[in-house]
N, C-alpha and C positions, 0 to 999 in steps of 0.2 A: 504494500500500500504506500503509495505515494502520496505524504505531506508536503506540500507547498509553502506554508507557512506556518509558523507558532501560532497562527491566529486562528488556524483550522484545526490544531492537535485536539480540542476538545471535538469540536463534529466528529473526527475522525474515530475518533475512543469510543464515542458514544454509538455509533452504526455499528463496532465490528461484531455485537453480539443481538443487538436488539433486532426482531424480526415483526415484519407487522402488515397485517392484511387490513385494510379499509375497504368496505362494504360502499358500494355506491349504486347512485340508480335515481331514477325518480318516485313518488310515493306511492304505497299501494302495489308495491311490487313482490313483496314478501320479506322486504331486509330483514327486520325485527325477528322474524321468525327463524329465518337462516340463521343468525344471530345465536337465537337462543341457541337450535340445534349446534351449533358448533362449538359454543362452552360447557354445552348438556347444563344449561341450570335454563329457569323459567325467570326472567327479571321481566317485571313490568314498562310495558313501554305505552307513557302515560303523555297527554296535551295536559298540561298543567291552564293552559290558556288557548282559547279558539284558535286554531289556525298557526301555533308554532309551539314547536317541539322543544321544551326548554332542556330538558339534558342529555346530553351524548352516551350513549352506551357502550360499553367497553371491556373485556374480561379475556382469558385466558384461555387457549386454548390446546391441543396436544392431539397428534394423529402420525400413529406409528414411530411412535419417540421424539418427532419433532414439536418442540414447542415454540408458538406465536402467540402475538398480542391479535384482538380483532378488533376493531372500529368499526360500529354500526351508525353513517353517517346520519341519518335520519330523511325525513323529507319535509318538505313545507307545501298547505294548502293555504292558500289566500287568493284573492278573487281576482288581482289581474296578472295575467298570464307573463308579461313584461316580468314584473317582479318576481313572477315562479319562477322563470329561467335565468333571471340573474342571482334571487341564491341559491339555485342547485349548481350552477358557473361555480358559484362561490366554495362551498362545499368540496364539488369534486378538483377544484384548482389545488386547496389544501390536501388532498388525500394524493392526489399527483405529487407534492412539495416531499409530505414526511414519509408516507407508508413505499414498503419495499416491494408489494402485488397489490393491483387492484385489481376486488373482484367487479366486476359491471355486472348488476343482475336485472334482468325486464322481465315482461312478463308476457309466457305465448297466448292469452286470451286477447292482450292486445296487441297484439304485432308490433311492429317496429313504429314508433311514435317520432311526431318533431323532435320534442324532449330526450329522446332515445338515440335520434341523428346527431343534436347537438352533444349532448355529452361523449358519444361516440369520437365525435370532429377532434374534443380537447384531448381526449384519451392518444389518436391517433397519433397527434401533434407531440406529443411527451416520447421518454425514453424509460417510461418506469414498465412495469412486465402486466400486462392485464390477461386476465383473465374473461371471458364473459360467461355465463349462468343464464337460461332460460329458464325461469319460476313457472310452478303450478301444470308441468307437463305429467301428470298421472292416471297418463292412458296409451294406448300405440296410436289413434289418431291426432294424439296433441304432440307425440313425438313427430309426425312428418310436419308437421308444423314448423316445427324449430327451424328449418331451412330456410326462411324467409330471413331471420337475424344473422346469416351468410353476408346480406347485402351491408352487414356496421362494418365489413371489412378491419376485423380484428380477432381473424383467425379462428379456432374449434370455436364450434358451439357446444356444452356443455347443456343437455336438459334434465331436468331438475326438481323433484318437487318437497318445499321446504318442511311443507305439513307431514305427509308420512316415510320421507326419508330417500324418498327413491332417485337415484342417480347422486344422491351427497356423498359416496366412500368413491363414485371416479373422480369425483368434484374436486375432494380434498386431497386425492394422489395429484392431481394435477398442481394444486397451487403449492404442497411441500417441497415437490417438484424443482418450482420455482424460485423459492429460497436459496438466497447464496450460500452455503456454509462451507465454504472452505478463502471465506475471505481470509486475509493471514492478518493478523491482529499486530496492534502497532504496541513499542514499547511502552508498558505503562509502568509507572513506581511501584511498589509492592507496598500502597498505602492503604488505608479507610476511606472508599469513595462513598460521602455523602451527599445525599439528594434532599433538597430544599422542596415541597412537593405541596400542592393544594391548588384550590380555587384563586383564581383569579384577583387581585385585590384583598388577597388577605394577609397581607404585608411580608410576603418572602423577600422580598428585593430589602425593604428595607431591615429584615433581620440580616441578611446579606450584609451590608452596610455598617449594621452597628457588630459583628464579629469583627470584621475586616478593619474597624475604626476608618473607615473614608467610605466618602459617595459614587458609588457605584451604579449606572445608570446604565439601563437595558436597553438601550432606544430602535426601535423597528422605522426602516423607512416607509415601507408600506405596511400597515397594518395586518397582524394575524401571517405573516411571512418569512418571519427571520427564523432560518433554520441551525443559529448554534444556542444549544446551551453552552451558559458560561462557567468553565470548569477553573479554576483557583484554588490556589493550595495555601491550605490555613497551619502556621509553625508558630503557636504562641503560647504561652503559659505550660511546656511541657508536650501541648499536643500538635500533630502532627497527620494531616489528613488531608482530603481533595473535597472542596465541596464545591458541590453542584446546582447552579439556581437555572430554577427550570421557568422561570417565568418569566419577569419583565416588566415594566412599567408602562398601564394600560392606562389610556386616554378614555375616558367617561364618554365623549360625543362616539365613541367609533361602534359596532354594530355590535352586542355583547355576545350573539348566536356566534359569531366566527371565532372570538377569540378563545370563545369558553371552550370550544370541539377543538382549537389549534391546543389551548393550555392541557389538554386530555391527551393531546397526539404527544406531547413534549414532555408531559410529565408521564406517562409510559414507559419512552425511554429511558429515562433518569430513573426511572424504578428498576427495571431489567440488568441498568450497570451497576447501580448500587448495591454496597453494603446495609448499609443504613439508611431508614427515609426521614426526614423529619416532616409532618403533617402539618402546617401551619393551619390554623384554624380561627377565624373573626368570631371571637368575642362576642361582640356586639349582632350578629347575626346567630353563631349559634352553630351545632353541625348538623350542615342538612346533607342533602341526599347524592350530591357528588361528594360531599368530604366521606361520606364513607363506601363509597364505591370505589375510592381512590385509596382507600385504607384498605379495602378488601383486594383489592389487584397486589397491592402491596403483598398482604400476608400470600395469598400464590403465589406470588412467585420467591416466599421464603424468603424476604429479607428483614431485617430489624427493623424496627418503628416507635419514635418516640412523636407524640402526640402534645403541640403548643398551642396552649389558647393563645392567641395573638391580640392585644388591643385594652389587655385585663386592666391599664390604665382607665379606661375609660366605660366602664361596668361600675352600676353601684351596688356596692357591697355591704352586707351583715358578716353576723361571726357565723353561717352559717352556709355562706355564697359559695364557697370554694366545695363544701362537702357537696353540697344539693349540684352544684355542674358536673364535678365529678361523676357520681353517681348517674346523670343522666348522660355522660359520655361513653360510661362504660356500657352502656344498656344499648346505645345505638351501635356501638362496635360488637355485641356480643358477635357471635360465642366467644371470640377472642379478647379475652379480656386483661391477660395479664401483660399491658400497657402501661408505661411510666407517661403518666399528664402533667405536663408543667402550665402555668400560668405565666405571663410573659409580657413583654411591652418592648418593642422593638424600638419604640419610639425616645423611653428613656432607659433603655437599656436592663429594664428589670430583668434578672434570672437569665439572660440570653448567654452567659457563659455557663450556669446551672445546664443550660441544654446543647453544650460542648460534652459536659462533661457527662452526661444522663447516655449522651448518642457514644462517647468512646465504649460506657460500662456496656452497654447494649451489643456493641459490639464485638467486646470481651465472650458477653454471653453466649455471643452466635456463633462462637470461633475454638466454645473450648470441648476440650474431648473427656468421655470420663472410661476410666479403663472397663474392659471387660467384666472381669471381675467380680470387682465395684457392684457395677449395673445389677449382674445376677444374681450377686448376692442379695441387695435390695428388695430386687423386682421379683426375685422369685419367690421371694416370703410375701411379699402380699398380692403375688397373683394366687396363693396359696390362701390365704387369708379374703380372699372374697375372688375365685375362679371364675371364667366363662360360663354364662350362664346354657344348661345344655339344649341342644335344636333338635327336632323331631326323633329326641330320643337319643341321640348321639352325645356322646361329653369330649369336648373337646381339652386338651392340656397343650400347654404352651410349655418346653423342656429348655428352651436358649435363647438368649435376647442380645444384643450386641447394637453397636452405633455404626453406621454407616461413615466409608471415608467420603462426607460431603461436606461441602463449605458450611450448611446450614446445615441443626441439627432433626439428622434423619434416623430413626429408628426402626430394626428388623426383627421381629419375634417368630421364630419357628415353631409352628405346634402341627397338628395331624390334621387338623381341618378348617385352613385357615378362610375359606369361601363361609363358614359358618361365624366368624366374629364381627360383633354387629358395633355400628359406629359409636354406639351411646361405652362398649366395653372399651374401644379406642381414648375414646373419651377419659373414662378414670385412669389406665393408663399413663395418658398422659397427665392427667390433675398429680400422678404420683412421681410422676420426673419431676414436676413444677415445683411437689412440695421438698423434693431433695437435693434439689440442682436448682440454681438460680437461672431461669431459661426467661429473666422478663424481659418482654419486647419484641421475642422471637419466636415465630411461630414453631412448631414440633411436626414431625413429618412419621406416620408412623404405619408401618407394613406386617402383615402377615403372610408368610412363608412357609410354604411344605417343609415338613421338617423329613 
């Protein structure tokens, strides 16, 4: 890989590992659904408001050991057709900028649409790798159909139907496919890369700022389009680390649907390269439904996470204020709960080295090993002490437990019938690493294995 300038060593760092499909198309095509099927979970895809989709959906995905991010762009309905096509322009120009395949999916009841030409047009224009999906083909007469979307002139048509599955496992050979991975990865320090991570406007830039002690300013020429994060390396008070702000400094007049799906494409990234994330979280709004969708991409993909209310200046407070947020933080994060929440003020500087110091322990956590041993001796007295509970008669015994050599901590238990242990017995489990090993901040990864 060829770096051209120190200016580019962060872009560079940050592509050689992250991978990312953006879902595009116009509405009514099936995104959502493709969506779901592709991370297997069901997340609600809701109008909060007539006529525009207020949050981008996003999650993790995995097909035949390959693992990617997904971006489910969304669409927009409103009544003049002008403004339809200039924010889906919008939309698929960003999915062009950051993501590595796009998928284009339409739909065969309606054949090939203006809407379908022109995104076609931009796609054609670009040099990123597309894909195309023909939605809702779940019959042989709606497969001859498909030949008509021949004419987008971009290559296989792919037919498809999102509802019950059919043609989605050539779908997804085709776009793993696609993924580079044998980029050769550029030298990085053998440090703690940290990622600065959240909503829009909820003061990363300026936590950024009050580490660094100087003003550091993200400035985008054209809005929703600057493709680096800015990677910087923090040597002060003993620590020594790379952190990562994934955001930027957003102008209130500019359109807030692009930057919030651009701040989701960027903060992905920075989740994928990090160690550590820090969630920066506004105070004064609260955490809603992308801060913990952005918390939960986080825990997939196994990295540490410390959690800042950002703004706590300007909150008014009882001797009670701190317990009662807490507690309703932990509740929107469940199940994952064992999360260190700092309170914070970027602006005067409250605690913001408290959350240096919270992200290195975290780190510590997620990086240490505990011997063999150790483990079994532990964990076999109290899988003994309250065992698998038995399935259709069968009693299952777990005989060897061991830590996997991974970065994050992953754990393998060998017993006779591991297809029969259910997630809730995962669960305790894990509550019993957490109460013996200080694992806070870092999610636990846990397997059962033929023994």
């Amino acid at each position: 890989m060829k770096i051209q300038s120190l200016g580019n060593t962060a872009k560079e760092i940050n592509k050689k590992m992250a991978n990312i499909l953006a879902i595009v198309g116009r509405p009514n095509v099936g995104k959502s659904t493709l969506f779901n099927r592709m991370i297997e979970e069901r997340q609600a895809i809701i109008d909060e408001e007539e006529g525009v989709t207020r949050d981008r959906h996003y999650g993790k995905s995995d097909w035949n050991g390959v693992e990617f991010s997904v971006i489910d762009t969304g669409g927009y309905v409103v009544s003049s057709d002008d403004i339809f096509e200039g924010e889906i322009r919008k939309q698929v120009l960003l999915a062009i900028d950051e993501a590595d395949v796009i998928l284009f999916l339409t739909d065969v009841m309606s054949g090939v649409t203006d809407l379908d030409n022109g995104v076609a047009e931009i796609l054609r224009k670009s040099n990123k790798k597309v894909i195309v999906a023909v939605n809702k083909v779940d019959n042989n007469e709606r497969h001859y159909m498909t030949a008509e979307f021949y004419s987008l002139g971009l290559g296989e048509i792919h037919g498809i139907s999102s509802i019950n599955g059919s043609g989605t496992g050539d779908l997804m050979d085709a776009i793993v496919n696609e993924f580079d991975t044998s980029k050769p990865q550029a030298e990085v320090r053998d440090i703690p890369q940290v990622a600065v991570i959240g909503r829009p406007n909820a003061g990363k830039s300026s936590l950024i700022n009050a580490l660094l002690d100087e003003d550091r300013n993200i400035v985008t020429d054209i809005p929703g389009t600057t493709r680096d994060s800015i990677n910087t390396e923090y040597n002060k008070f003993g620590y020594e680390f790379s952190i990562i702000d994934t955001a930027g400094l957003r102008k209130k007049s500019m359109v807030s649907e692009d930057l919030e799906f651009y701040s989701v494409m960027r903060a992905v990234r920075s989740i994928e390269d990090a160690d550590v994330c820090l969630l920066v979280v506004d105070a004064t709004r609260g955490v809603e439904s992308q801060d913990v969708n952005i918390f939960h991409l986080a825990a997939k993909n196994r990295k540490g996470v410390v959690v800042l209310i950002n703004k706590w200046d300007l909150v008014e407070k009882d001797t009670h204020t701190v317990k009662t947020y807490t507690e309703m933080v932990k509740e929107k994060l469940a199940p994952f709960n064992d999360v260190p929440i700092l309170f914070i003020s970027a602006l005067t500087k409250q605690r913001v080295f408290k959350a240096v110091e919270t992200a290195m322990d975290v780190y510590k956590n997620r990086s240490q090993r505990i011997q063999t041993a150790r483990l079994n001796e532990y964990l076999l007295e109290a899988i003994e002490a309250y065992p698998p509970p038995s399935n259709k008669g069968k009693f299952i015994q777990i005989k060897y437990c061991m830590q996997l050599p991974t970065k994050s901590p992953q754990f393998a238990f060998y017993c006779n019938l591991p297809q029969y242990v259910k997630e809730a017995y995962k669960r305790y489990l894990e509550n019993k690493l957490r109460e013996a090993y200080n694992f806070t901040g870092v999610p636990i990864s846990i397997y059962m294995r033929k023994k």
